[in-house]
Structures are given as structure tokens and as C-alpha cells.
C-alpha positions in Angstrom: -25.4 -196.8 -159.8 -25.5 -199.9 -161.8 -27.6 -200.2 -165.4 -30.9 -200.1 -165.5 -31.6 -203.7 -167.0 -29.3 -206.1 -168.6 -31.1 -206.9 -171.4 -31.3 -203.1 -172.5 -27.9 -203.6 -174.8 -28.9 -200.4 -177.2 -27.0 -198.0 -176.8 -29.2 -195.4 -178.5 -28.2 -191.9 -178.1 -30.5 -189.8 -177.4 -30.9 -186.5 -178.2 -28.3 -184.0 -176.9 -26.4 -186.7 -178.4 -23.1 -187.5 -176.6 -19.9 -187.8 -178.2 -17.5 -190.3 -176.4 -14.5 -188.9 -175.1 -15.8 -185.1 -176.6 -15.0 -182.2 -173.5 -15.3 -178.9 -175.6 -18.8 -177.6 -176.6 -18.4 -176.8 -180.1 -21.2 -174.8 -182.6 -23.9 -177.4 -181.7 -23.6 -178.7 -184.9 -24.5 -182.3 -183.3 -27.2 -181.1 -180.9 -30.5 -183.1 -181.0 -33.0 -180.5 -179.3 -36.5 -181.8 -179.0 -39.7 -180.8 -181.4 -39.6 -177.1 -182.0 -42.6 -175.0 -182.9 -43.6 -174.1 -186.3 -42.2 -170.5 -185.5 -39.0 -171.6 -184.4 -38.3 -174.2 -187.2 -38.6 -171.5 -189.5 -35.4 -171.1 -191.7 -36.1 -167.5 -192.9 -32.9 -165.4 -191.6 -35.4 -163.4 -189.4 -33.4 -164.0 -186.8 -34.0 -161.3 -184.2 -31.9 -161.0 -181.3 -30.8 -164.8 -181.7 -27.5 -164.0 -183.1 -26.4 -161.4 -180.6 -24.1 -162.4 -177.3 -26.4 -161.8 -174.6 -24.6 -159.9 -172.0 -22.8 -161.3 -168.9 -24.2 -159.7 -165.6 -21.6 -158.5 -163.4 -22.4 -160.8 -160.4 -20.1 -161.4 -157.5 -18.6 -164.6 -158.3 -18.5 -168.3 -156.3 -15.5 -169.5 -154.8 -16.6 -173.2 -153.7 -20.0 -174.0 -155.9 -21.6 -177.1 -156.9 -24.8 -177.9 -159.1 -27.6 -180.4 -157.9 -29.9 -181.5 -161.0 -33.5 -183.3 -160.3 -34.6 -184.4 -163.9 -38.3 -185.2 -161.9 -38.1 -182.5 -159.4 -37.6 -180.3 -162.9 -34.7 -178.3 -160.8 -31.1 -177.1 -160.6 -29.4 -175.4 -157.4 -26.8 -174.0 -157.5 -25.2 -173.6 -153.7 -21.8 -172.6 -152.2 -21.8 -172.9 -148.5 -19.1 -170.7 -148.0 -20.6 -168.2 -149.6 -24.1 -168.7 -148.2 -25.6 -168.8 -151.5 -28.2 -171.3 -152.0 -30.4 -171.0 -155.5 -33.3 -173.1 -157.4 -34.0 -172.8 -161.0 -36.4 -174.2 -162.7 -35.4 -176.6 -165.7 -36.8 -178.4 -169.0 -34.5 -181.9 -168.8 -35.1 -184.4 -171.6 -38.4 -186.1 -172.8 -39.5 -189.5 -171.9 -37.4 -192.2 -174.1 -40.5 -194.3 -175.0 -37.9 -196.7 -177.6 -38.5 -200.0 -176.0 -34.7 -200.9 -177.5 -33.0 -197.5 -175.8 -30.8 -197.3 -172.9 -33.0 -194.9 -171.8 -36.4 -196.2 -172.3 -39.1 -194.8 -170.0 -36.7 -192.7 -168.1 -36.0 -188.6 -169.1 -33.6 -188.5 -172.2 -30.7 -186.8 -169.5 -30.7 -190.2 -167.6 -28.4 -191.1 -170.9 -25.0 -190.2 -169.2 -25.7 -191.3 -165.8 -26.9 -194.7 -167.2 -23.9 -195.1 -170.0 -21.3 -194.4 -167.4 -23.0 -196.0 -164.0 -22.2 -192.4 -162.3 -24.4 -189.1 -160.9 -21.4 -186.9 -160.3 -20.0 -185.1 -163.4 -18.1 -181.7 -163.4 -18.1 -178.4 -165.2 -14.6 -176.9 -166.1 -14.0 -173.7 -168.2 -12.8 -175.9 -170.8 -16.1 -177.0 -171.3 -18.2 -173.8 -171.1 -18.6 -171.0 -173.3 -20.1 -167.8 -172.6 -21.8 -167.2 -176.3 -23.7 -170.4 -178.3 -25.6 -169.5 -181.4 -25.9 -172.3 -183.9 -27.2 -175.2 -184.0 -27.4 -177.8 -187.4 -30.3 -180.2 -187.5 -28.1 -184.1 -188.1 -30.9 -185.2 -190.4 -32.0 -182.0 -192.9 -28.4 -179.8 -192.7 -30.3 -176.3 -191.5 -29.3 -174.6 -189.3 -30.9 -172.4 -186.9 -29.7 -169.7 -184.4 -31.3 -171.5 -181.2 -29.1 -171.2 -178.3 -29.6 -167.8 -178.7 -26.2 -166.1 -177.7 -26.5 -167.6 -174.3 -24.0 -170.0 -172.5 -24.0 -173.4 -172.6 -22.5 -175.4 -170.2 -21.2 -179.1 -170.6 -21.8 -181.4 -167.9 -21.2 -184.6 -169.8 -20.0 -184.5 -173.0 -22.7 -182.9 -175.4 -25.4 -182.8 -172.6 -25.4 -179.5 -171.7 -27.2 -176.7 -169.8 -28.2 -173.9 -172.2 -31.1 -171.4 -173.1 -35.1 -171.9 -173.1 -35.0 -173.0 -176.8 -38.4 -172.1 -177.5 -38.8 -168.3 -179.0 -35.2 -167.8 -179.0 -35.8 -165.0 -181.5 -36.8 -162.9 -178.6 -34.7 -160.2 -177.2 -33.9 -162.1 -173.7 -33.2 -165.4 -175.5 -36.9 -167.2 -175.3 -39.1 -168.7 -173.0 -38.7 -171.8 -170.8 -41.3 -174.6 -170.9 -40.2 -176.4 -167.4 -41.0 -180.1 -168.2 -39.6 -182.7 -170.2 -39.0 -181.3 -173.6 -35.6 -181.9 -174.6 -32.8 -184.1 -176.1 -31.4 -185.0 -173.0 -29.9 -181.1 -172.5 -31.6 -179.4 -169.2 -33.0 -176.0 -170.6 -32.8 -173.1 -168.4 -34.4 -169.5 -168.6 -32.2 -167.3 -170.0 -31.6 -164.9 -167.4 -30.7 -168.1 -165.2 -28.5 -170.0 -167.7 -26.7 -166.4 -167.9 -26.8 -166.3 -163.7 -25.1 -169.8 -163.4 -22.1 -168.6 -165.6 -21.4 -165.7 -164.5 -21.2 -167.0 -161.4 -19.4 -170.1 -161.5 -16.9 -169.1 -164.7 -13.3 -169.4 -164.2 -13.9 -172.0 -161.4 -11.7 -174.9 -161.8 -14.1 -177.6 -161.4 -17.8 -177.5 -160.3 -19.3 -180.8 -159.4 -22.6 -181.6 -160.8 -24.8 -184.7 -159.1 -27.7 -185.3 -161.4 -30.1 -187.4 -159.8 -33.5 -188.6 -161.0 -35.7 -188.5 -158.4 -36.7 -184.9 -156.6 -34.4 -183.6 -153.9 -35.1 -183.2 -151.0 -33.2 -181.5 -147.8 -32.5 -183.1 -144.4 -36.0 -182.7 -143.0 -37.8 -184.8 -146.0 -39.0 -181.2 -147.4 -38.9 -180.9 -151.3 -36.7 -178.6 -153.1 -38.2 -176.2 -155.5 -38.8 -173.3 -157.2 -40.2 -169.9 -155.2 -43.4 -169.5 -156.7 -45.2 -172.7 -156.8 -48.4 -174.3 -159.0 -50.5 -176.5 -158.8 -49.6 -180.0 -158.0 -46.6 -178.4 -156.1 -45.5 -180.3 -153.1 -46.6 -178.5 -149.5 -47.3 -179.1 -146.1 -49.1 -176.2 -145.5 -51.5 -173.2 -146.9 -48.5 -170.3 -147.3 -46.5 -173.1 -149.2 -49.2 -172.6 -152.2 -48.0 -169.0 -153.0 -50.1 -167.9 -155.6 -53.1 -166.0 -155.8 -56.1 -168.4 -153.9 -53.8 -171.4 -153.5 -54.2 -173.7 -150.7 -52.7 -177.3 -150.0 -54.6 -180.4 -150.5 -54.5 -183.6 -148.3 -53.2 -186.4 -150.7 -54.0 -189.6 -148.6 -52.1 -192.0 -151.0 -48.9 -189.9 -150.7 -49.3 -188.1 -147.3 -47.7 -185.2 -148.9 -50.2 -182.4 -149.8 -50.4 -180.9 -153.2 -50.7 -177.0 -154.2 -54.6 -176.0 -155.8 -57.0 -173.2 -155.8 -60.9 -173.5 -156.3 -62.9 -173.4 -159.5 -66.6 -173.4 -160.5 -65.5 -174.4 -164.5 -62.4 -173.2 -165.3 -58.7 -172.3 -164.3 -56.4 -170.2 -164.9 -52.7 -171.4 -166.8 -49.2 -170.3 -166.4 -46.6 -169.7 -168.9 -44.0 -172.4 -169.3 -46.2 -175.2 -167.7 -49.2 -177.4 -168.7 -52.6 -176.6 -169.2 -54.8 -176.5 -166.3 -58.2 -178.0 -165.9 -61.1 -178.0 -163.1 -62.5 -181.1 -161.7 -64.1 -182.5 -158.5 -62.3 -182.1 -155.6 -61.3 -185.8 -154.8 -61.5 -185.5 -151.1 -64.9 -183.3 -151.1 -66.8 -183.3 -154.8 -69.1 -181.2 -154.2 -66.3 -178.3 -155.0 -64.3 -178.1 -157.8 -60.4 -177.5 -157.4 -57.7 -176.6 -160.3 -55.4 -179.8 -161.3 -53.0 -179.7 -164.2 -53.7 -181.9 -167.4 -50.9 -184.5 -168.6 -48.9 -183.8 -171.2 -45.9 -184.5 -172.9 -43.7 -181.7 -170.7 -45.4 -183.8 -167.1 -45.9 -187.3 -168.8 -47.2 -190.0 -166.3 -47.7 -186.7 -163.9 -44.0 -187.8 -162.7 -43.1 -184.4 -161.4 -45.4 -184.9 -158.6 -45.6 -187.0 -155.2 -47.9 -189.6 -155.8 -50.2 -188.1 -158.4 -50.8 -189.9 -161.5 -52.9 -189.4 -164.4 -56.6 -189.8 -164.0 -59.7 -189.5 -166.2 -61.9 -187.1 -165.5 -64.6 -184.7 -166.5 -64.7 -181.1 -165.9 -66.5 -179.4 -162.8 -69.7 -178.0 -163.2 -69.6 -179.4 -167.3 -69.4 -183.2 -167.5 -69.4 -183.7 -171.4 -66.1 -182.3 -171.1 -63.0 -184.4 -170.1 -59.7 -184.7 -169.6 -56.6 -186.7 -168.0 -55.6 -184.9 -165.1 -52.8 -185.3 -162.0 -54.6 -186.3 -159.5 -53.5 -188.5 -156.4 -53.1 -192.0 -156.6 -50.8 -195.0 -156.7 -48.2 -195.7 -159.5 -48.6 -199.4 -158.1 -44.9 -200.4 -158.1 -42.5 -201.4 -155.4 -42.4 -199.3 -152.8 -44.8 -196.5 -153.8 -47.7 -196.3 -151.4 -51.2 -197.8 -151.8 -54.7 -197.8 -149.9 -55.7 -201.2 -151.5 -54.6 -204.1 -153.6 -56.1 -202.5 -156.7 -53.6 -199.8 -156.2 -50.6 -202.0 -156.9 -49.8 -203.7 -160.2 -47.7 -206.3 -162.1 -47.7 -209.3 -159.3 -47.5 -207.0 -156.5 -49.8 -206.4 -153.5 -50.5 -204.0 -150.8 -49.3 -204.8 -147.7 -50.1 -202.8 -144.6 -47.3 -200.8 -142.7 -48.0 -200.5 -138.7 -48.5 -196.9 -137.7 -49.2 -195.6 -141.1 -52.8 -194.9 -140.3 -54.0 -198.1 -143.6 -51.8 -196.9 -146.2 -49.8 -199.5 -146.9 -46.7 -200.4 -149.9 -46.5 -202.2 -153.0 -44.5 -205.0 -152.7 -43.9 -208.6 -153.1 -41.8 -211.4 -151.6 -38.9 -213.1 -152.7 -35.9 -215.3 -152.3 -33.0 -213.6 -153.9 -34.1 -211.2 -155.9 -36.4 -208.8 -157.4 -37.4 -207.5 -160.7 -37.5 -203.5 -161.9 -38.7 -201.0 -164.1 -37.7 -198.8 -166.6 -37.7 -195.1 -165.7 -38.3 -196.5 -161.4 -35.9 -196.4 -158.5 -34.3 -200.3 -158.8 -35.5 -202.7 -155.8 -33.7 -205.4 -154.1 -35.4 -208.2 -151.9 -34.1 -208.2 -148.3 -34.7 -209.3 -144.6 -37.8 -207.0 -143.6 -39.3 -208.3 -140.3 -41.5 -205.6 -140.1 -42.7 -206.1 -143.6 -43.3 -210.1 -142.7 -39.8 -211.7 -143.7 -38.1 -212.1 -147.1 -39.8 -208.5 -149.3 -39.0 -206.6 -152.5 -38.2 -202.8 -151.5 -37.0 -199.5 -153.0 -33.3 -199.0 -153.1 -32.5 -195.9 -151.9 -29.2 -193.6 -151.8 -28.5 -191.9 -148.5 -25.8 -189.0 -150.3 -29.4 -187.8 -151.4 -31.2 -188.0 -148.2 -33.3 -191.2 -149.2 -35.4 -189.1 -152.0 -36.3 -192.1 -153.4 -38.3 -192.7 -150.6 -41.8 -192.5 -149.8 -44.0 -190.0 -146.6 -42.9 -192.5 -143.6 -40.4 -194.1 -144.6 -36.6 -193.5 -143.9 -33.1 -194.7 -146.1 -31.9 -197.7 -144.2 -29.2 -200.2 -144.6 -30.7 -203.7 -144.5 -29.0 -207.6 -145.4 -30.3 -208.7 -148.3 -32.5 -212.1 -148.2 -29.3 -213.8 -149.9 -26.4 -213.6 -147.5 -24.1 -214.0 -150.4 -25.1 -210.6 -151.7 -23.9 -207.3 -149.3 -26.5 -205.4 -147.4 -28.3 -202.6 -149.4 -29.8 -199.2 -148.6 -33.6 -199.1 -148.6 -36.7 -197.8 -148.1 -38.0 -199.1 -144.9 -41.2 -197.9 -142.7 -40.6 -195.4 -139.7 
């Protein structure tokens, strides 16, 4: 993985701020931790259940696991083949950096060590795990709150660490998970999984962790996720949707459908993500279908497949609006588009045969092509059936092309400059 841009030369550290060369989790006195409620910045020794060790389940332990992070797919699987065990959690992984002068700008505050050390695989060893964090002291005011609750916390790099929920930590099972972007650059966990992933991987040698920014996806192209999806989940079909009324919606910009469920005015919300609103269906308006509303935990509606955020009013009630994740083009190299309005910044849409007038963002070249903060990095390469010399989406095979768009597969390809080696990307089935 090489840095994002070269002219990023701030190394600003974000949040769950990393230490160089620091292995042992101490008291969290360092921790950044993202904006806390009003409730939970209280200083007022009402501490509740926060300074209690929450108990260890007795679960049969993993001989040969691993950890797979998706900072957009908002996940964390634990698997161990061996074992046949084969997990997904939901996570809250760090906020969008929007510093213009940070290493991280415009990408998810846990990008920090993957960017800084040009490297997804990092480890968990039981030196750097500890079954029972409570404290945590604020760097700029000295307080000190009990906010990891008596839960584990797991370094995977440094200070960046998997730990509690955070929010509500008062509570008697540790607090309540908000699964979006929300912290420092730590991945929150609920606290009943946090508690599940120890006890299952302690006294293991070494775990390998692969964070990764984009979501994963398995061999067939399918996403990962969560059991119980929402809406804007990723489906291919109806029974995907499994919550009360939900059903999958084409999305003809992406080709991969998107969970709903029908509304006259309103919808109804779920604890732990954003707010949901009702608008016009955008493939039949004279229905109204639940969408959620951006916010800072989903900014630039990055958690889904070619959604994006989009103004609009509320079925049924049109004085009433919002900015919603509906489908649409993000208008960068190799996201899809329907037109050239779709695409932004120099680029333009150009068809791709078969793909039934969807076409990609792109733009030729000679040697080279330019990138974005927070985006998979391009490179411009020989692409006959793209019409010659084009700027595409580099991709990484180890993660079975997630990178990519619907129809199109991780390829090798030589690059338009023969000096340069050949490259992995995103080319059309």
C-alpha cells in the first residue's frame, strides 16, 4: 500500500492517538475518543457499573483465528477455518478526518496506521490485550472518565485499539454501540462482542488482523455483513432485507440492490444507526420507501454501494426535507455512471460493452493519473476495451477486488508507461 498523496507531509495523529514503538495498552490515559454526549462527559463519580470488570464468558476458545476489519463496510469477522467458526460484528471505526493538512484527510481516522506504516496486516498478541480497561484521561482538560467500561481492549496497532461501545458506558453491559464513524481512530464494538472476541482469541500467540478500507466481500462478489440488516444494506434479493416489511431495491447506478421498506410519511429508526426518513421512491414516485438521512456516523453515505447523499423532501409532506442516501454516482474514477453529469473533476462517462448503458468514470492519460483523499488510488494503463491509454481503480486481489465495482473483476494489466510494472485493476467483465 503506498501513501495516499505526497504532498500530505502532516503527520497528524488522530485520535486513538498512536504512540510510536508503544505495544502494551496502558490506563488509556492518551486515548482520543470522539465527541461524547452531555451524559457521558459528566465528571460526577456516578459511575454505575463503569468501574466493574465485566465478566469473561466461558467460550470454547480458537486455535488458528484471524480478524478482518472493513472501516466502510463498518465490520469485523472474526474466522478460524479450522474450527469452522466464521463471525461478523458490527463496528464504530473512526470519523472522517476533514483536516486538509492530516495524513488522514477525508479517509476514517483508523486509516492512520495503515497509511503511516504503508501496511493492512497488523497482529494481536496477549502482550497487547488486557481483559479489564476502565480509565480514560482527556490529553487537553486532565479528567478522567471511566469509559471503557471494564471491558477488553485489544491493540491492533499501537494505541488503536478495539474496545467497548463508548457511549452510555455507565450502563450495566458496558453501553451502547453507535455503528458508524464515531471515533478517534479505535473500532468500537458492542460490549458483549468486544467481550466474545477475547475470550475467544486470549492466550493465542499471534492473531493477524488485515484492516482494509473498502467493504469485504467473499469469493462470489457478495458483501459481508451483519445478520440483521437496514436500510441501505447491500442485497440481491427480498429475504436479504430481514426486517419487518423490508424488500430490496433495484439501484441502476450500482447494480447492487439496497435494503427498504414502504412509507406513507414516516419511518421507523434503529438504535445504534442514523435517522431514517421517507421519500419518493426513485425508481417509482408515486410510493414512498424508507432511506436513511446522512450524518456524521454514515458521512458521504460511504457505507453503501453506490448511494450518495441527495436532497430531498419527505413523502406525502414536501415542506419537509432532508439529505438522504439515495443511489447515485460519487463521480470518480472507476465508480459507475449513467451520464457525463454523473462524473466529476475532468472525468467523463464512458460506456462499458455489455453493461446494459452504465458506463465508468474515467479519463485518459499518458503515464499517470491523479487520486483522492479517502478513494481507492488509480493508475493509467493499457485498456483496449476502455479505448486505449485510461485512468482506472487499483484494486487488491488478497481482498477479492472489493474495490471494485457490479461488473467488473480485479485484473492485472501493463501500465501505459512500460517503465512502470503492471498493476491490478478494475477492469469490465
Amino acid at each position: 500500500m503506498r501513501k495516499l498523496i505526497p504532498w500530505m507531509l502532516v503527520l497528524a495523529l488522530a485520535g486513538c492517538a498512536e504512540e510510536e514503538g508503544t505495544d502494551v495498552p496502558g490506563e488509556g490515559e492518551d486515548l482520543g475518543l470522539g465527541e461524547l454526549s452531555s451524559e457521558d462527559d459528566k465528571e460526577d463519580g456516578m459511575w454505575g457499573a463503569a468501574t466493574t470488570c465485566k465478566a469473561i464468558p466461558d467460550l470454547p476458545p480458537l486455535s488458528s483465528p484471524r480478524i478482518i476489519v472493513s472501516l466502510h463496510g463498518l465490520t469485523l469477522r472474526l474466522v478460524d477455518e479450522a474450527a469452522g467458526y466464521d463471525k461478523v460484528f458490527p463496528i464504530g471505526p473512526g470519523a472522517i478526518d476533514s483536516s486538509p493538512s492530516s495524513l488522514t484527510y477525508q479517509e476514517s481516522l483508523s486509516m492512520y496506521p495503515l497509511l503511516r506504516y504503508d501496511t493492512q496486516d497488523f497482529e494481536l498478541r496477549p502482550a497487547t490485550i488486557t481483559a479489564c480497561k476502565i480509565w480514560w484521561r482527556d490529553p487537553a482538560t486532565g479528567k478522567r472518565l471511566p469509559v471503557f467500561a471494564g471491558l477488553p481492549f485489544l491493540s491492533w496497532s499501537g494505541n488503536y485499539g478495539m474496545h467497548g461501545p463508548i457511549d452510555n458506558y455507565r450502563a450495566a453491559n458496558g453501553g451502547t454501540l453507535r455503528r458508524g464513524f464515531v471515533s478517534h481512530g479505535c473500532l468500537r464494538m458492542e460490549a458483549a462482542d468486544v467481550l466474545e472476541v477475547y475470550a475467544r482469541i486470549r492466550g493465542v500467540a499471534r492473531v493477524p488482523v488485515r484492516v482494509s478500507r473498502e467493504p469485504e466481500r467473499d469469493a462470489d462478489g457478495v458483501r459481508v455483513d451483519v445478520p440483521g440488516r437496514w436500510f441501505g444494506s447491500e442485497c440481491r434479493a427480498d429475504a436479504d432485507c430481514d426486517f419487518q416489511n423490508g424488500f430490496c431495491l433495484d439501484n441502476p447506478v450500482g447494480g447492487r440492490g439496497y435494503c427498504a421498506q414502504a412509507c406513507s410519511r414516516t419511518c421507523p429508526d434503529k438504535a445504534g444507526y442514523p435517522v431514517s426518513f421517507c421519500v419518493a421512491d426513485p425508481g417509482a414516485p408515486e410510493r414512498g420507501v424508507c432511506a436513511l438521512k446522512e450524518q456524521a456516523e454514515n458521512r458521504g453515505c460511504r457505507p453503501g454501494d453506490h448511494l450518495v447523499p441527495t436532497a430531498r423532501t419527505r413523502f406525502n409532506e414536501p415542506a419537509v426535507s432532508a439529505t438522504v442516501c439515495l443511489p447515485g454516482s460519487r463521480g470518480w474514477i472507476g465508480d459507475r455512471c449513467l451520464a457525463d453529469g454523473d462524473c466529476l473533476d475532468g472525468t467523463s462517462c464512458v460506456p462499458v460493452d455489455g453493461a446494459g448503458g452504465v458506463g465508468m468514470c474515467t479519463q485518459g492519460c499518458t503515464s499517470s493519473c491523479p487520486d483522492q483523499p479517502g478513494r481507492p488510488w488509480t493508475a493509467c494503463v493499457e485498456e483496449p476495451a476502455l479505448g486505449g491509454d485510461t485512468c482506472l481503480r487499483q484494486c487488491t486481489p488478497d481482498d477479492q477486488g472489493a474495490e471494485c465495482p457490479e461488473g467488473f473483476l480485479c485484473e492485472d494489466r501493463p501500465r501505459a508507461d512500460p517503465s512502470r510494472p503492471a498493476v491490478d485493476a478494475c477492469v469490465p467483465l
